[in-house]
SETORDREN-90868 format. One line per 10 residues: number of its first residue (from 1); their letters; for each residue y, x, z of C-alpha. Coordinates in Angstrom, 3 decimals, always signed. Each point is the difference from the previous one (the first is absolute). Layout:
BEGIN
NUM> a> Y,X,Z; ... .
//
This chain:
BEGIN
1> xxxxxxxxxx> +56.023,-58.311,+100.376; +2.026,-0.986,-2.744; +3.840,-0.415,+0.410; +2.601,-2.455,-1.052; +3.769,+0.954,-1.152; +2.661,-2.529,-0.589; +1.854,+0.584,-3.063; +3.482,-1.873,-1.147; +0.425,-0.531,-3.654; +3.184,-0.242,-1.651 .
11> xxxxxxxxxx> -0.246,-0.755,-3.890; +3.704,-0.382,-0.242; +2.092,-0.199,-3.565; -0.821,+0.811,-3.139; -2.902,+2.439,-0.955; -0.744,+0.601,+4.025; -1.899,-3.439,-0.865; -2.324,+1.352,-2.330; -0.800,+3.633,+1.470; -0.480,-1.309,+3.907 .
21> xxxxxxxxxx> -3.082,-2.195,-1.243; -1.404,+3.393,-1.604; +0.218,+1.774,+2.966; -1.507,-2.415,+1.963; -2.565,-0.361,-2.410; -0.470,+3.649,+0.507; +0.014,+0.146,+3.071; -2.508,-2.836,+0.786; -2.357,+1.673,-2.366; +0.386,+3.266,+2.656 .
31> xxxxxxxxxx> -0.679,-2.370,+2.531; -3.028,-0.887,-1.435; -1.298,+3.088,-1.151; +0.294,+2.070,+3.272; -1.459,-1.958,+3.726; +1.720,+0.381,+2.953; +2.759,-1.747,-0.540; +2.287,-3.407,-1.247; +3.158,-1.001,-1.208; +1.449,-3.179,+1.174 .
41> xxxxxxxxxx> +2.895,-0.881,-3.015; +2.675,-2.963,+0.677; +2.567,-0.080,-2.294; +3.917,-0.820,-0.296; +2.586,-0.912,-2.975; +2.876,+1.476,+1.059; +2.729,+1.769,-2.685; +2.965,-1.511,-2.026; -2.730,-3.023,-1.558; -0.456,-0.989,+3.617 .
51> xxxxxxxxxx> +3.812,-0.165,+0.651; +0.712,-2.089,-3.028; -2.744,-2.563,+0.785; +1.106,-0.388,+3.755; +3.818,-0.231,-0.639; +0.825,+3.035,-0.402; -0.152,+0.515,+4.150; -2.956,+2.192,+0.870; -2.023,+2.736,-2.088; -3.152,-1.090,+1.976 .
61> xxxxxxxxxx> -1.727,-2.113,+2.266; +1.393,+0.176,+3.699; -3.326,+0.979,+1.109; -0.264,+3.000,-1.949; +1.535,+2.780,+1.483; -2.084,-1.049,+3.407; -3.159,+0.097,-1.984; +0.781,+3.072,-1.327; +0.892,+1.318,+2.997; -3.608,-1.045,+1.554 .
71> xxxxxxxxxx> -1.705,+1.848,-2.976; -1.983,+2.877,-0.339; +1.953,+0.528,-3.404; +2.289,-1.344,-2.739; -0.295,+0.327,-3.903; +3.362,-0.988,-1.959; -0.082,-0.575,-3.898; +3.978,+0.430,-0.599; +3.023,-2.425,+0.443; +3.399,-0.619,-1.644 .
81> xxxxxxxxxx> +1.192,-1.279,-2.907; +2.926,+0.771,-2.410; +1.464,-4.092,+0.560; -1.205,+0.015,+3.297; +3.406,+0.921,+1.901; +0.921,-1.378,+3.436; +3.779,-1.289,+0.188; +1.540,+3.710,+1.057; -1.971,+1.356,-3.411; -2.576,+1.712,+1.369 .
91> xxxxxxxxxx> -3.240,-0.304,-1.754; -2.842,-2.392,+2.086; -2.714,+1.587,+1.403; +1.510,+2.564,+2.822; -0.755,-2.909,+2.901; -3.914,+0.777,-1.119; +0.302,+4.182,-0.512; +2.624,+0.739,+2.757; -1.404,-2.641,+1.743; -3.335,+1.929,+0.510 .
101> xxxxxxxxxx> +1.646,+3.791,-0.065; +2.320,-0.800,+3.090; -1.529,-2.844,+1.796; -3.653,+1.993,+0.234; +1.877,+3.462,-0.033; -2.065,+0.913,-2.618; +2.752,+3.543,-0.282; -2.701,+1.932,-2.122; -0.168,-0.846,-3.842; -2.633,+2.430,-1.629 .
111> xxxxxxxxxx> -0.811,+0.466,-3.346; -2.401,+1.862,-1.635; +0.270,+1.913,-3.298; -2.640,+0.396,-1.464; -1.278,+0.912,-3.872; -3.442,-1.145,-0.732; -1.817,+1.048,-2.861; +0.465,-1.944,-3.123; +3.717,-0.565,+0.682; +2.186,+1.675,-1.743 .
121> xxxxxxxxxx> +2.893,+2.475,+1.173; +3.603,-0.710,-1.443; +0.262,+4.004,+1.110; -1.181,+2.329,-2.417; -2.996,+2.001,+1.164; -0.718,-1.976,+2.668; -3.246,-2.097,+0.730; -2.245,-1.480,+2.563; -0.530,+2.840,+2.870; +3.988,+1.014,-0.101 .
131> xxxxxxxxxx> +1.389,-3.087,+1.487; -0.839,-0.911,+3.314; +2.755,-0.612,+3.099; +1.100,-2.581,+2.381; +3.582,-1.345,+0.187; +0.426,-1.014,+3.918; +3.505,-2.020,-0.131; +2.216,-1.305,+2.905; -0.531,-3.787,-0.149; +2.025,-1.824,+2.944 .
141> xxxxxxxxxx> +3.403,+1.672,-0.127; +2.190,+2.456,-2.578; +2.017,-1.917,-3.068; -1.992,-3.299,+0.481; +0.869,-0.431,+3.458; +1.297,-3.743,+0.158; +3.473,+1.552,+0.484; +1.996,-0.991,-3.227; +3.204,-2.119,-0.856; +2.217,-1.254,-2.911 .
151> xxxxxxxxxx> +3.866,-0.475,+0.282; +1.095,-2.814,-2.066; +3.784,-0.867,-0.417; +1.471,-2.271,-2.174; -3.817,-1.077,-0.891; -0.752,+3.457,-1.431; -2.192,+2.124,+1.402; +1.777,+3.486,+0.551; -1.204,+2.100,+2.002; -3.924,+0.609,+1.044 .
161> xxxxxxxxxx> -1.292,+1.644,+3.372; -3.632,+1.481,+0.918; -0.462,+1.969,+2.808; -3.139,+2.815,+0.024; -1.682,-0.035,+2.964; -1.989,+3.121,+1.357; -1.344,-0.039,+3.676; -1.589,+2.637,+1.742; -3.010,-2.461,+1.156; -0.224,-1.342,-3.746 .
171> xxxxxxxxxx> -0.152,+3.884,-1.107; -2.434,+1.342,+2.292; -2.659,-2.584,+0.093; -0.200,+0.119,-3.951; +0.186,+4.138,+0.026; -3.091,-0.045,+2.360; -1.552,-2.625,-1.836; +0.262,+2.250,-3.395; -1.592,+2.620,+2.115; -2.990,-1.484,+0.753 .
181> xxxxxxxxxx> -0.272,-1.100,-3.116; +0.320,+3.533,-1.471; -2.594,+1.287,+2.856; -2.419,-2.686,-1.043; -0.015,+1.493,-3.991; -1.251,+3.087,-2.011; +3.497,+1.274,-0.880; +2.310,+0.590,-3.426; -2.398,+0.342,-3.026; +2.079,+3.111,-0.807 .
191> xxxxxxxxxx> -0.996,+2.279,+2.616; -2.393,-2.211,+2.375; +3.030,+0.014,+3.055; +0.563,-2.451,+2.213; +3.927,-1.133,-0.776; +2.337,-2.369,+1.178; +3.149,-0.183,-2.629; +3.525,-1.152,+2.260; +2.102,-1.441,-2.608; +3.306,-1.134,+0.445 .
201> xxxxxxxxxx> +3.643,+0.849,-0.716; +1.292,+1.917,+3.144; +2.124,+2.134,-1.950; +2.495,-2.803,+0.010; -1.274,-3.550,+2.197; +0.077,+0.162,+4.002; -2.719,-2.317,-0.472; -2.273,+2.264,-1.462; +1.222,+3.059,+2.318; -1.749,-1.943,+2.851 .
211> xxxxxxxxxx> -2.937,-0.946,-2.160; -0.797,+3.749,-0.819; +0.946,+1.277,+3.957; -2.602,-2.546,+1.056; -2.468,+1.071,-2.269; +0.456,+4.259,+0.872; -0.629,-1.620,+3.697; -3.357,-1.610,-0.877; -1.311,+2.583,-1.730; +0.154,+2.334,+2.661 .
221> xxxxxxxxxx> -3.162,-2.296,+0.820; -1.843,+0.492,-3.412; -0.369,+3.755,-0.580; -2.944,-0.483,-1.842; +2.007,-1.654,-3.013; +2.907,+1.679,-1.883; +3.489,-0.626,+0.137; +1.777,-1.408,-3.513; +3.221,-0.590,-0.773; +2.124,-1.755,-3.118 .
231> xxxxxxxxxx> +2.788,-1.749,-0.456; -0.416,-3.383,-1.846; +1.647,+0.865,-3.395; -1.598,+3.545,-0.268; -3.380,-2.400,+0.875; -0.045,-1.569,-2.328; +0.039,+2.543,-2.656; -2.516,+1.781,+1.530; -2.479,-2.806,+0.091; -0.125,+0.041,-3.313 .
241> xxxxxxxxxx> -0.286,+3.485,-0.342; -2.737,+1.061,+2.324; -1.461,-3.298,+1.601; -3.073,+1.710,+1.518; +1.992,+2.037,+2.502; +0.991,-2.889,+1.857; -2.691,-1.477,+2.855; +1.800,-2.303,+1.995; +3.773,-0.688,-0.710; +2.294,-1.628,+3.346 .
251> xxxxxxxxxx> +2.853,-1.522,-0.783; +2.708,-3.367,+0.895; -0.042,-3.105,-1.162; +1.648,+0.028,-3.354; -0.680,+3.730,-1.018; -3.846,-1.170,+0.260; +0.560,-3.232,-1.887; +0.853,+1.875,-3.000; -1.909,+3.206,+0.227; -2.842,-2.871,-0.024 .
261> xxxxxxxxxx> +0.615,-1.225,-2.917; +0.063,+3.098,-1.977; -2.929,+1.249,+1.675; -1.712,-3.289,-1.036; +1.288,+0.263,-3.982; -1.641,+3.800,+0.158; -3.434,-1.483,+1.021; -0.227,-2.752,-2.536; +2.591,-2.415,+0.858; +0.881,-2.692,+2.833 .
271> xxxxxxxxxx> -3.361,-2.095,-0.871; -2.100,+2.828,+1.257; +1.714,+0.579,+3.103; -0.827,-1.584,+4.068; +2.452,+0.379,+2.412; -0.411,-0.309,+4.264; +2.604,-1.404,+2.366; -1.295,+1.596,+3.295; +0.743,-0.478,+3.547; -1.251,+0.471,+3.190 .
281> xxxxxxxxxx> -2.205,-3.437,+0.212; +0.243,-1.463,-3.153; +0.055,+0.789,-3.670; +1.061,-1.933,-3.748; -1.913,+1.683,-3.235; +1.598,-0.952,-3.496; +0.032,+1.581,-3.271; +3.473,+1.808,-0.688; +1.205,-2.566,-2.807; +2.125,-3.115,-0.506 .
291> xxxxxxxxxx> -0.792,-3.603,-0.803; +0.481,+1.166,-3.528; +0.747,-3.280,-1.474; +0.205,+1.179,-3.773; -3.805,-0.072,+0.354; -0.625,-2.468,+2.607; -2.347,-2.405,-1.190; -1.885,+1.595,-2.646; -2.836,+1.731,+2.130; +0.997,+3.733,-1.247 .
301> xxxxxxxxxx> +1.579,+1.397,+2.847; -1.536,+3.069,+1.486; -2.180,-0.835,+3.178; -1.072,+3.385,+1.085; +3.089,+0.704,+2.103; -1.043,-3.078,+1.707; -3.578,+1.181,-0.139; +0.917,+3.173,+1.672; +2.133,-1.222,+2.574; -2.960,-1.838,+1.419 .
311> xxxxxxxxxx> -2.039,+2.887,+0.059; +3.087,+1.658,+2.217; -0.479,-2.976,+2.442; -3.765,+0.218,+0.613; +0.794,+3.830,+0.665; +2.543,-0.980,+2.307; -2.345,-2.432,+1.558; -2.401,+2.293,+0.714; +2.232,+2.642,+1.339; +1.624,-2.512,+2.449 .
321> xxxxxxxxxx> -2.969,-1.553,+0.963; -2.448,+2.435,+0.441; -2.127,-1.177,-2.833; -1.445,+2.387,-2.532; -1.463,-2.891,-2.090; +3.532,-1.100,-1.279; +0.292,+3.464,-1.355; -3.513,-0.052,-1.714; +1.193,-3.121,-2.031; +3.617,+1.160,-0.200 .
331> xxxxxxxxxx> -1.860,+3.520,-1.630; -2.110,-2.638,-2.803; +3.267,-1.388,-1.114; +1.578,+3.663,-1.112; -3.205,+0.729,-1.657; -0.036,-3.058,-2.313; +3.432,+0.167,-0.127; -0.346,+3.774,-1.413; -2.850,-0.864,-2.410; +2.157,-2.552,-1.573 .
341> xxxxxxxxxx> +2.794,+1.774,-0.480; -1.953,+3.526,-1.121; -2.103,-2.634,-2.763; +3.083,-2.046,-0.995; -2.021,-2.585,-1.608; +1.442,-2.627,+2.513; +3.576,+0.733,+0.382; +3.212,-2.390,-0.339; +3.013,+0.672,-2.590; +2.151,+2.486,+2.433 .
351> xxxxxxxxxx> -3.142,+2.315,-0.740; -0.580,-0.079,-3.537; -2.071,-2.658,+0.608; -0.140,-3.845,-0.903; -2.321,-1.624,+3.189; +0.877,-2.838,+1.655; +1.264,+0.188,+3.991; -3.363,-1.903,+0.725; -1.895,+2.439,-2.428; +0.756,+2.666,+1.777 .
361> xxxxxxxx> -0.345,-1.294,+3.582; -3.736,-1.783,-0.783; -0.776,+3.940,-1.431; +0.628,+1.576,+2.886; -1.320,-2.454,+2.688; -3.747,-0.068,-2.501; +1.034,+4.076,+0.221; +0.060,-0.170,+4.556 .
//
């Protein structure tokens, strides 16, 4: 008996407009190809376009986060502007992002790293086979808990206030969930181990003290996967360095933003990347990138992170759900995906390449 799935779409700003229809494409032509199972789409504007054209008062529809919140999934293009700013100067689009992080508790962001073959390596020596790890990143509390302020005297603005947040509940339940994830894969290219990478800075932030103490205490639970320590700035050297040691890295909310986006420039850049925001009931898939308005509008952007993050939803699907035929299609979107890349005949600019957004996605959806 075939199955249904709900699934939000959420173009958004910029470029997110032009990759979301690819991976839809894509992923209807999964739907298609494998029985057993159906994707229902209904889509929303939402972003800093929608604020403009409804008075600059909402970033979408008020029946939007309900839908969402009735779906099986969501997929998210990108959002923000640079002249999109809200009257206390922060940029438009958090109502949308934050939005769906908090209000769904969606507290696991995880993002693959991933070199395919055909992309190069800005590392020396290093090619398709050496880079291959998961970033699992606080997403609900840390630095971009909604805990801020500005002191303005005299109509200046002098002094600026944001408070990190670290919880024991927000700690644990994203520790365990990098466990499971590291239980669940083959281990470090390097030496085939099973390894879950705490990074933080407890050498100087109570914050990350806690984070660390929580994760000793839930690994007294996985025995089977090794213990692995570094501190963010020594990270980040080491990364580059020796990339197919790490497995699975753990780490809070801001550390993981930006170890993500060096792990995505050392697999071929931010167009090439998916990301997850997990929770316990519901989950948003969106490539890594920005509404990257420089190119907006001329059908070059890279849709593969897009691509890629769908394929991360069907798996998630079927894991949830108890469905294997999610993961057969999900399984036919990395294998087109990978003979694309490993031919580059089809590939946009970021790649060497000069295809068209739509080039690419039509490729790869003929490819499923």
């Amino acid at each position: 008996m075939s199955r249904k799935y709900k699934i939000v779409v959420l173009p958004g700003d910029g470029v997110g407009k032009e990759v979301m229809p690819e991976a839809v494409k894509v992923l209807k032509a999964a739907e298609d190809s494998v029985s057993g199972f159906s994707l229902d789409f209904q889509q929303f504007d939402c972003g800093a376009e929608y604020w403009r054209k409804h008075g600059k008062k909402a970033e979408w529809p008020p029946e939007t986060f309900e839908t969402c919140k009735n779906a099986d999934a969501m997929l998210l293009g990108a959002v923000g502007l640079p002249s999109a700013l809200r009257a206390d100067g922060i940029p438009v689009g958090g109502d949308v992002v934050f939005g769906l992080r908090f209000g769904l508790d969606l507290y696991a962001n995880v993002r693959p790293a991933k070199l395919y073959e055909g992309v190069p390596c800005p590392i020396s020596g290093k090619k398709a086979g050496d880079v291959d790890f998961v970033v699992v990143r606080e997403n609900t509390e840390g630095m971009y808990a909604p805990i801020h302020g500005m002191l303005n005297r005299g109509e200046m603005d002098e002094l600026a206030v944001d408070v990190r947040v670290i919880t024991e509940k927000g700690a644990e339940r994203v520790v365990k969930y990098a466990f499971e994830l590291c239980k669940q894969r083959k281990g470090a290219l390097s030496d085939g181990k099973r390894r879950l990478t705490c990074v933080d800075k407890s050498n100087v932030l109570q914050g990350c003290v806690l984070f660390r103490s929580i994760y000793d205490k839930v690994a007294e639970n996985y025995r089977a996967v090794e213990k692995d320590y570094a501190y963010i700035d020594a990270f980040m050297q080491w990364i580059i360095r020796k990339p197919e040691f790490y497995d699975v890295v753990v780490t809070t909310n801001m550390f993981g933003d930006i170890i993500s986006e060096l792990a995505a420039a050392i697999t071929g850049g931010v167009g090439l990347a998916p990301a997850g925001n997990i929770g316990d009931k519901h989950a948003m898939f969106e490539p890594i990138h920005g509404s990257a308005p420089r190119i907006a509008g001329k059908n070059k952007a890279n849709p593969i992170g897009a691509i890629l993050a769908g394929k991360m939803m069907l798996e998630w699907i079927s894991k949830t759900r108890n469905d294997k035929v999610p993961q057969k299609a999900a399984q036919k979107i990395e294998k087109a995906v990978k003979k694309v890349l490993k031919e580059r005949k089809t590939i946009t600019y970021d790649l060497g390449g000069d295809s068209s957004t739509e080039n690419v996605g039509n490729t790869i959806a003929k490819l499923v």
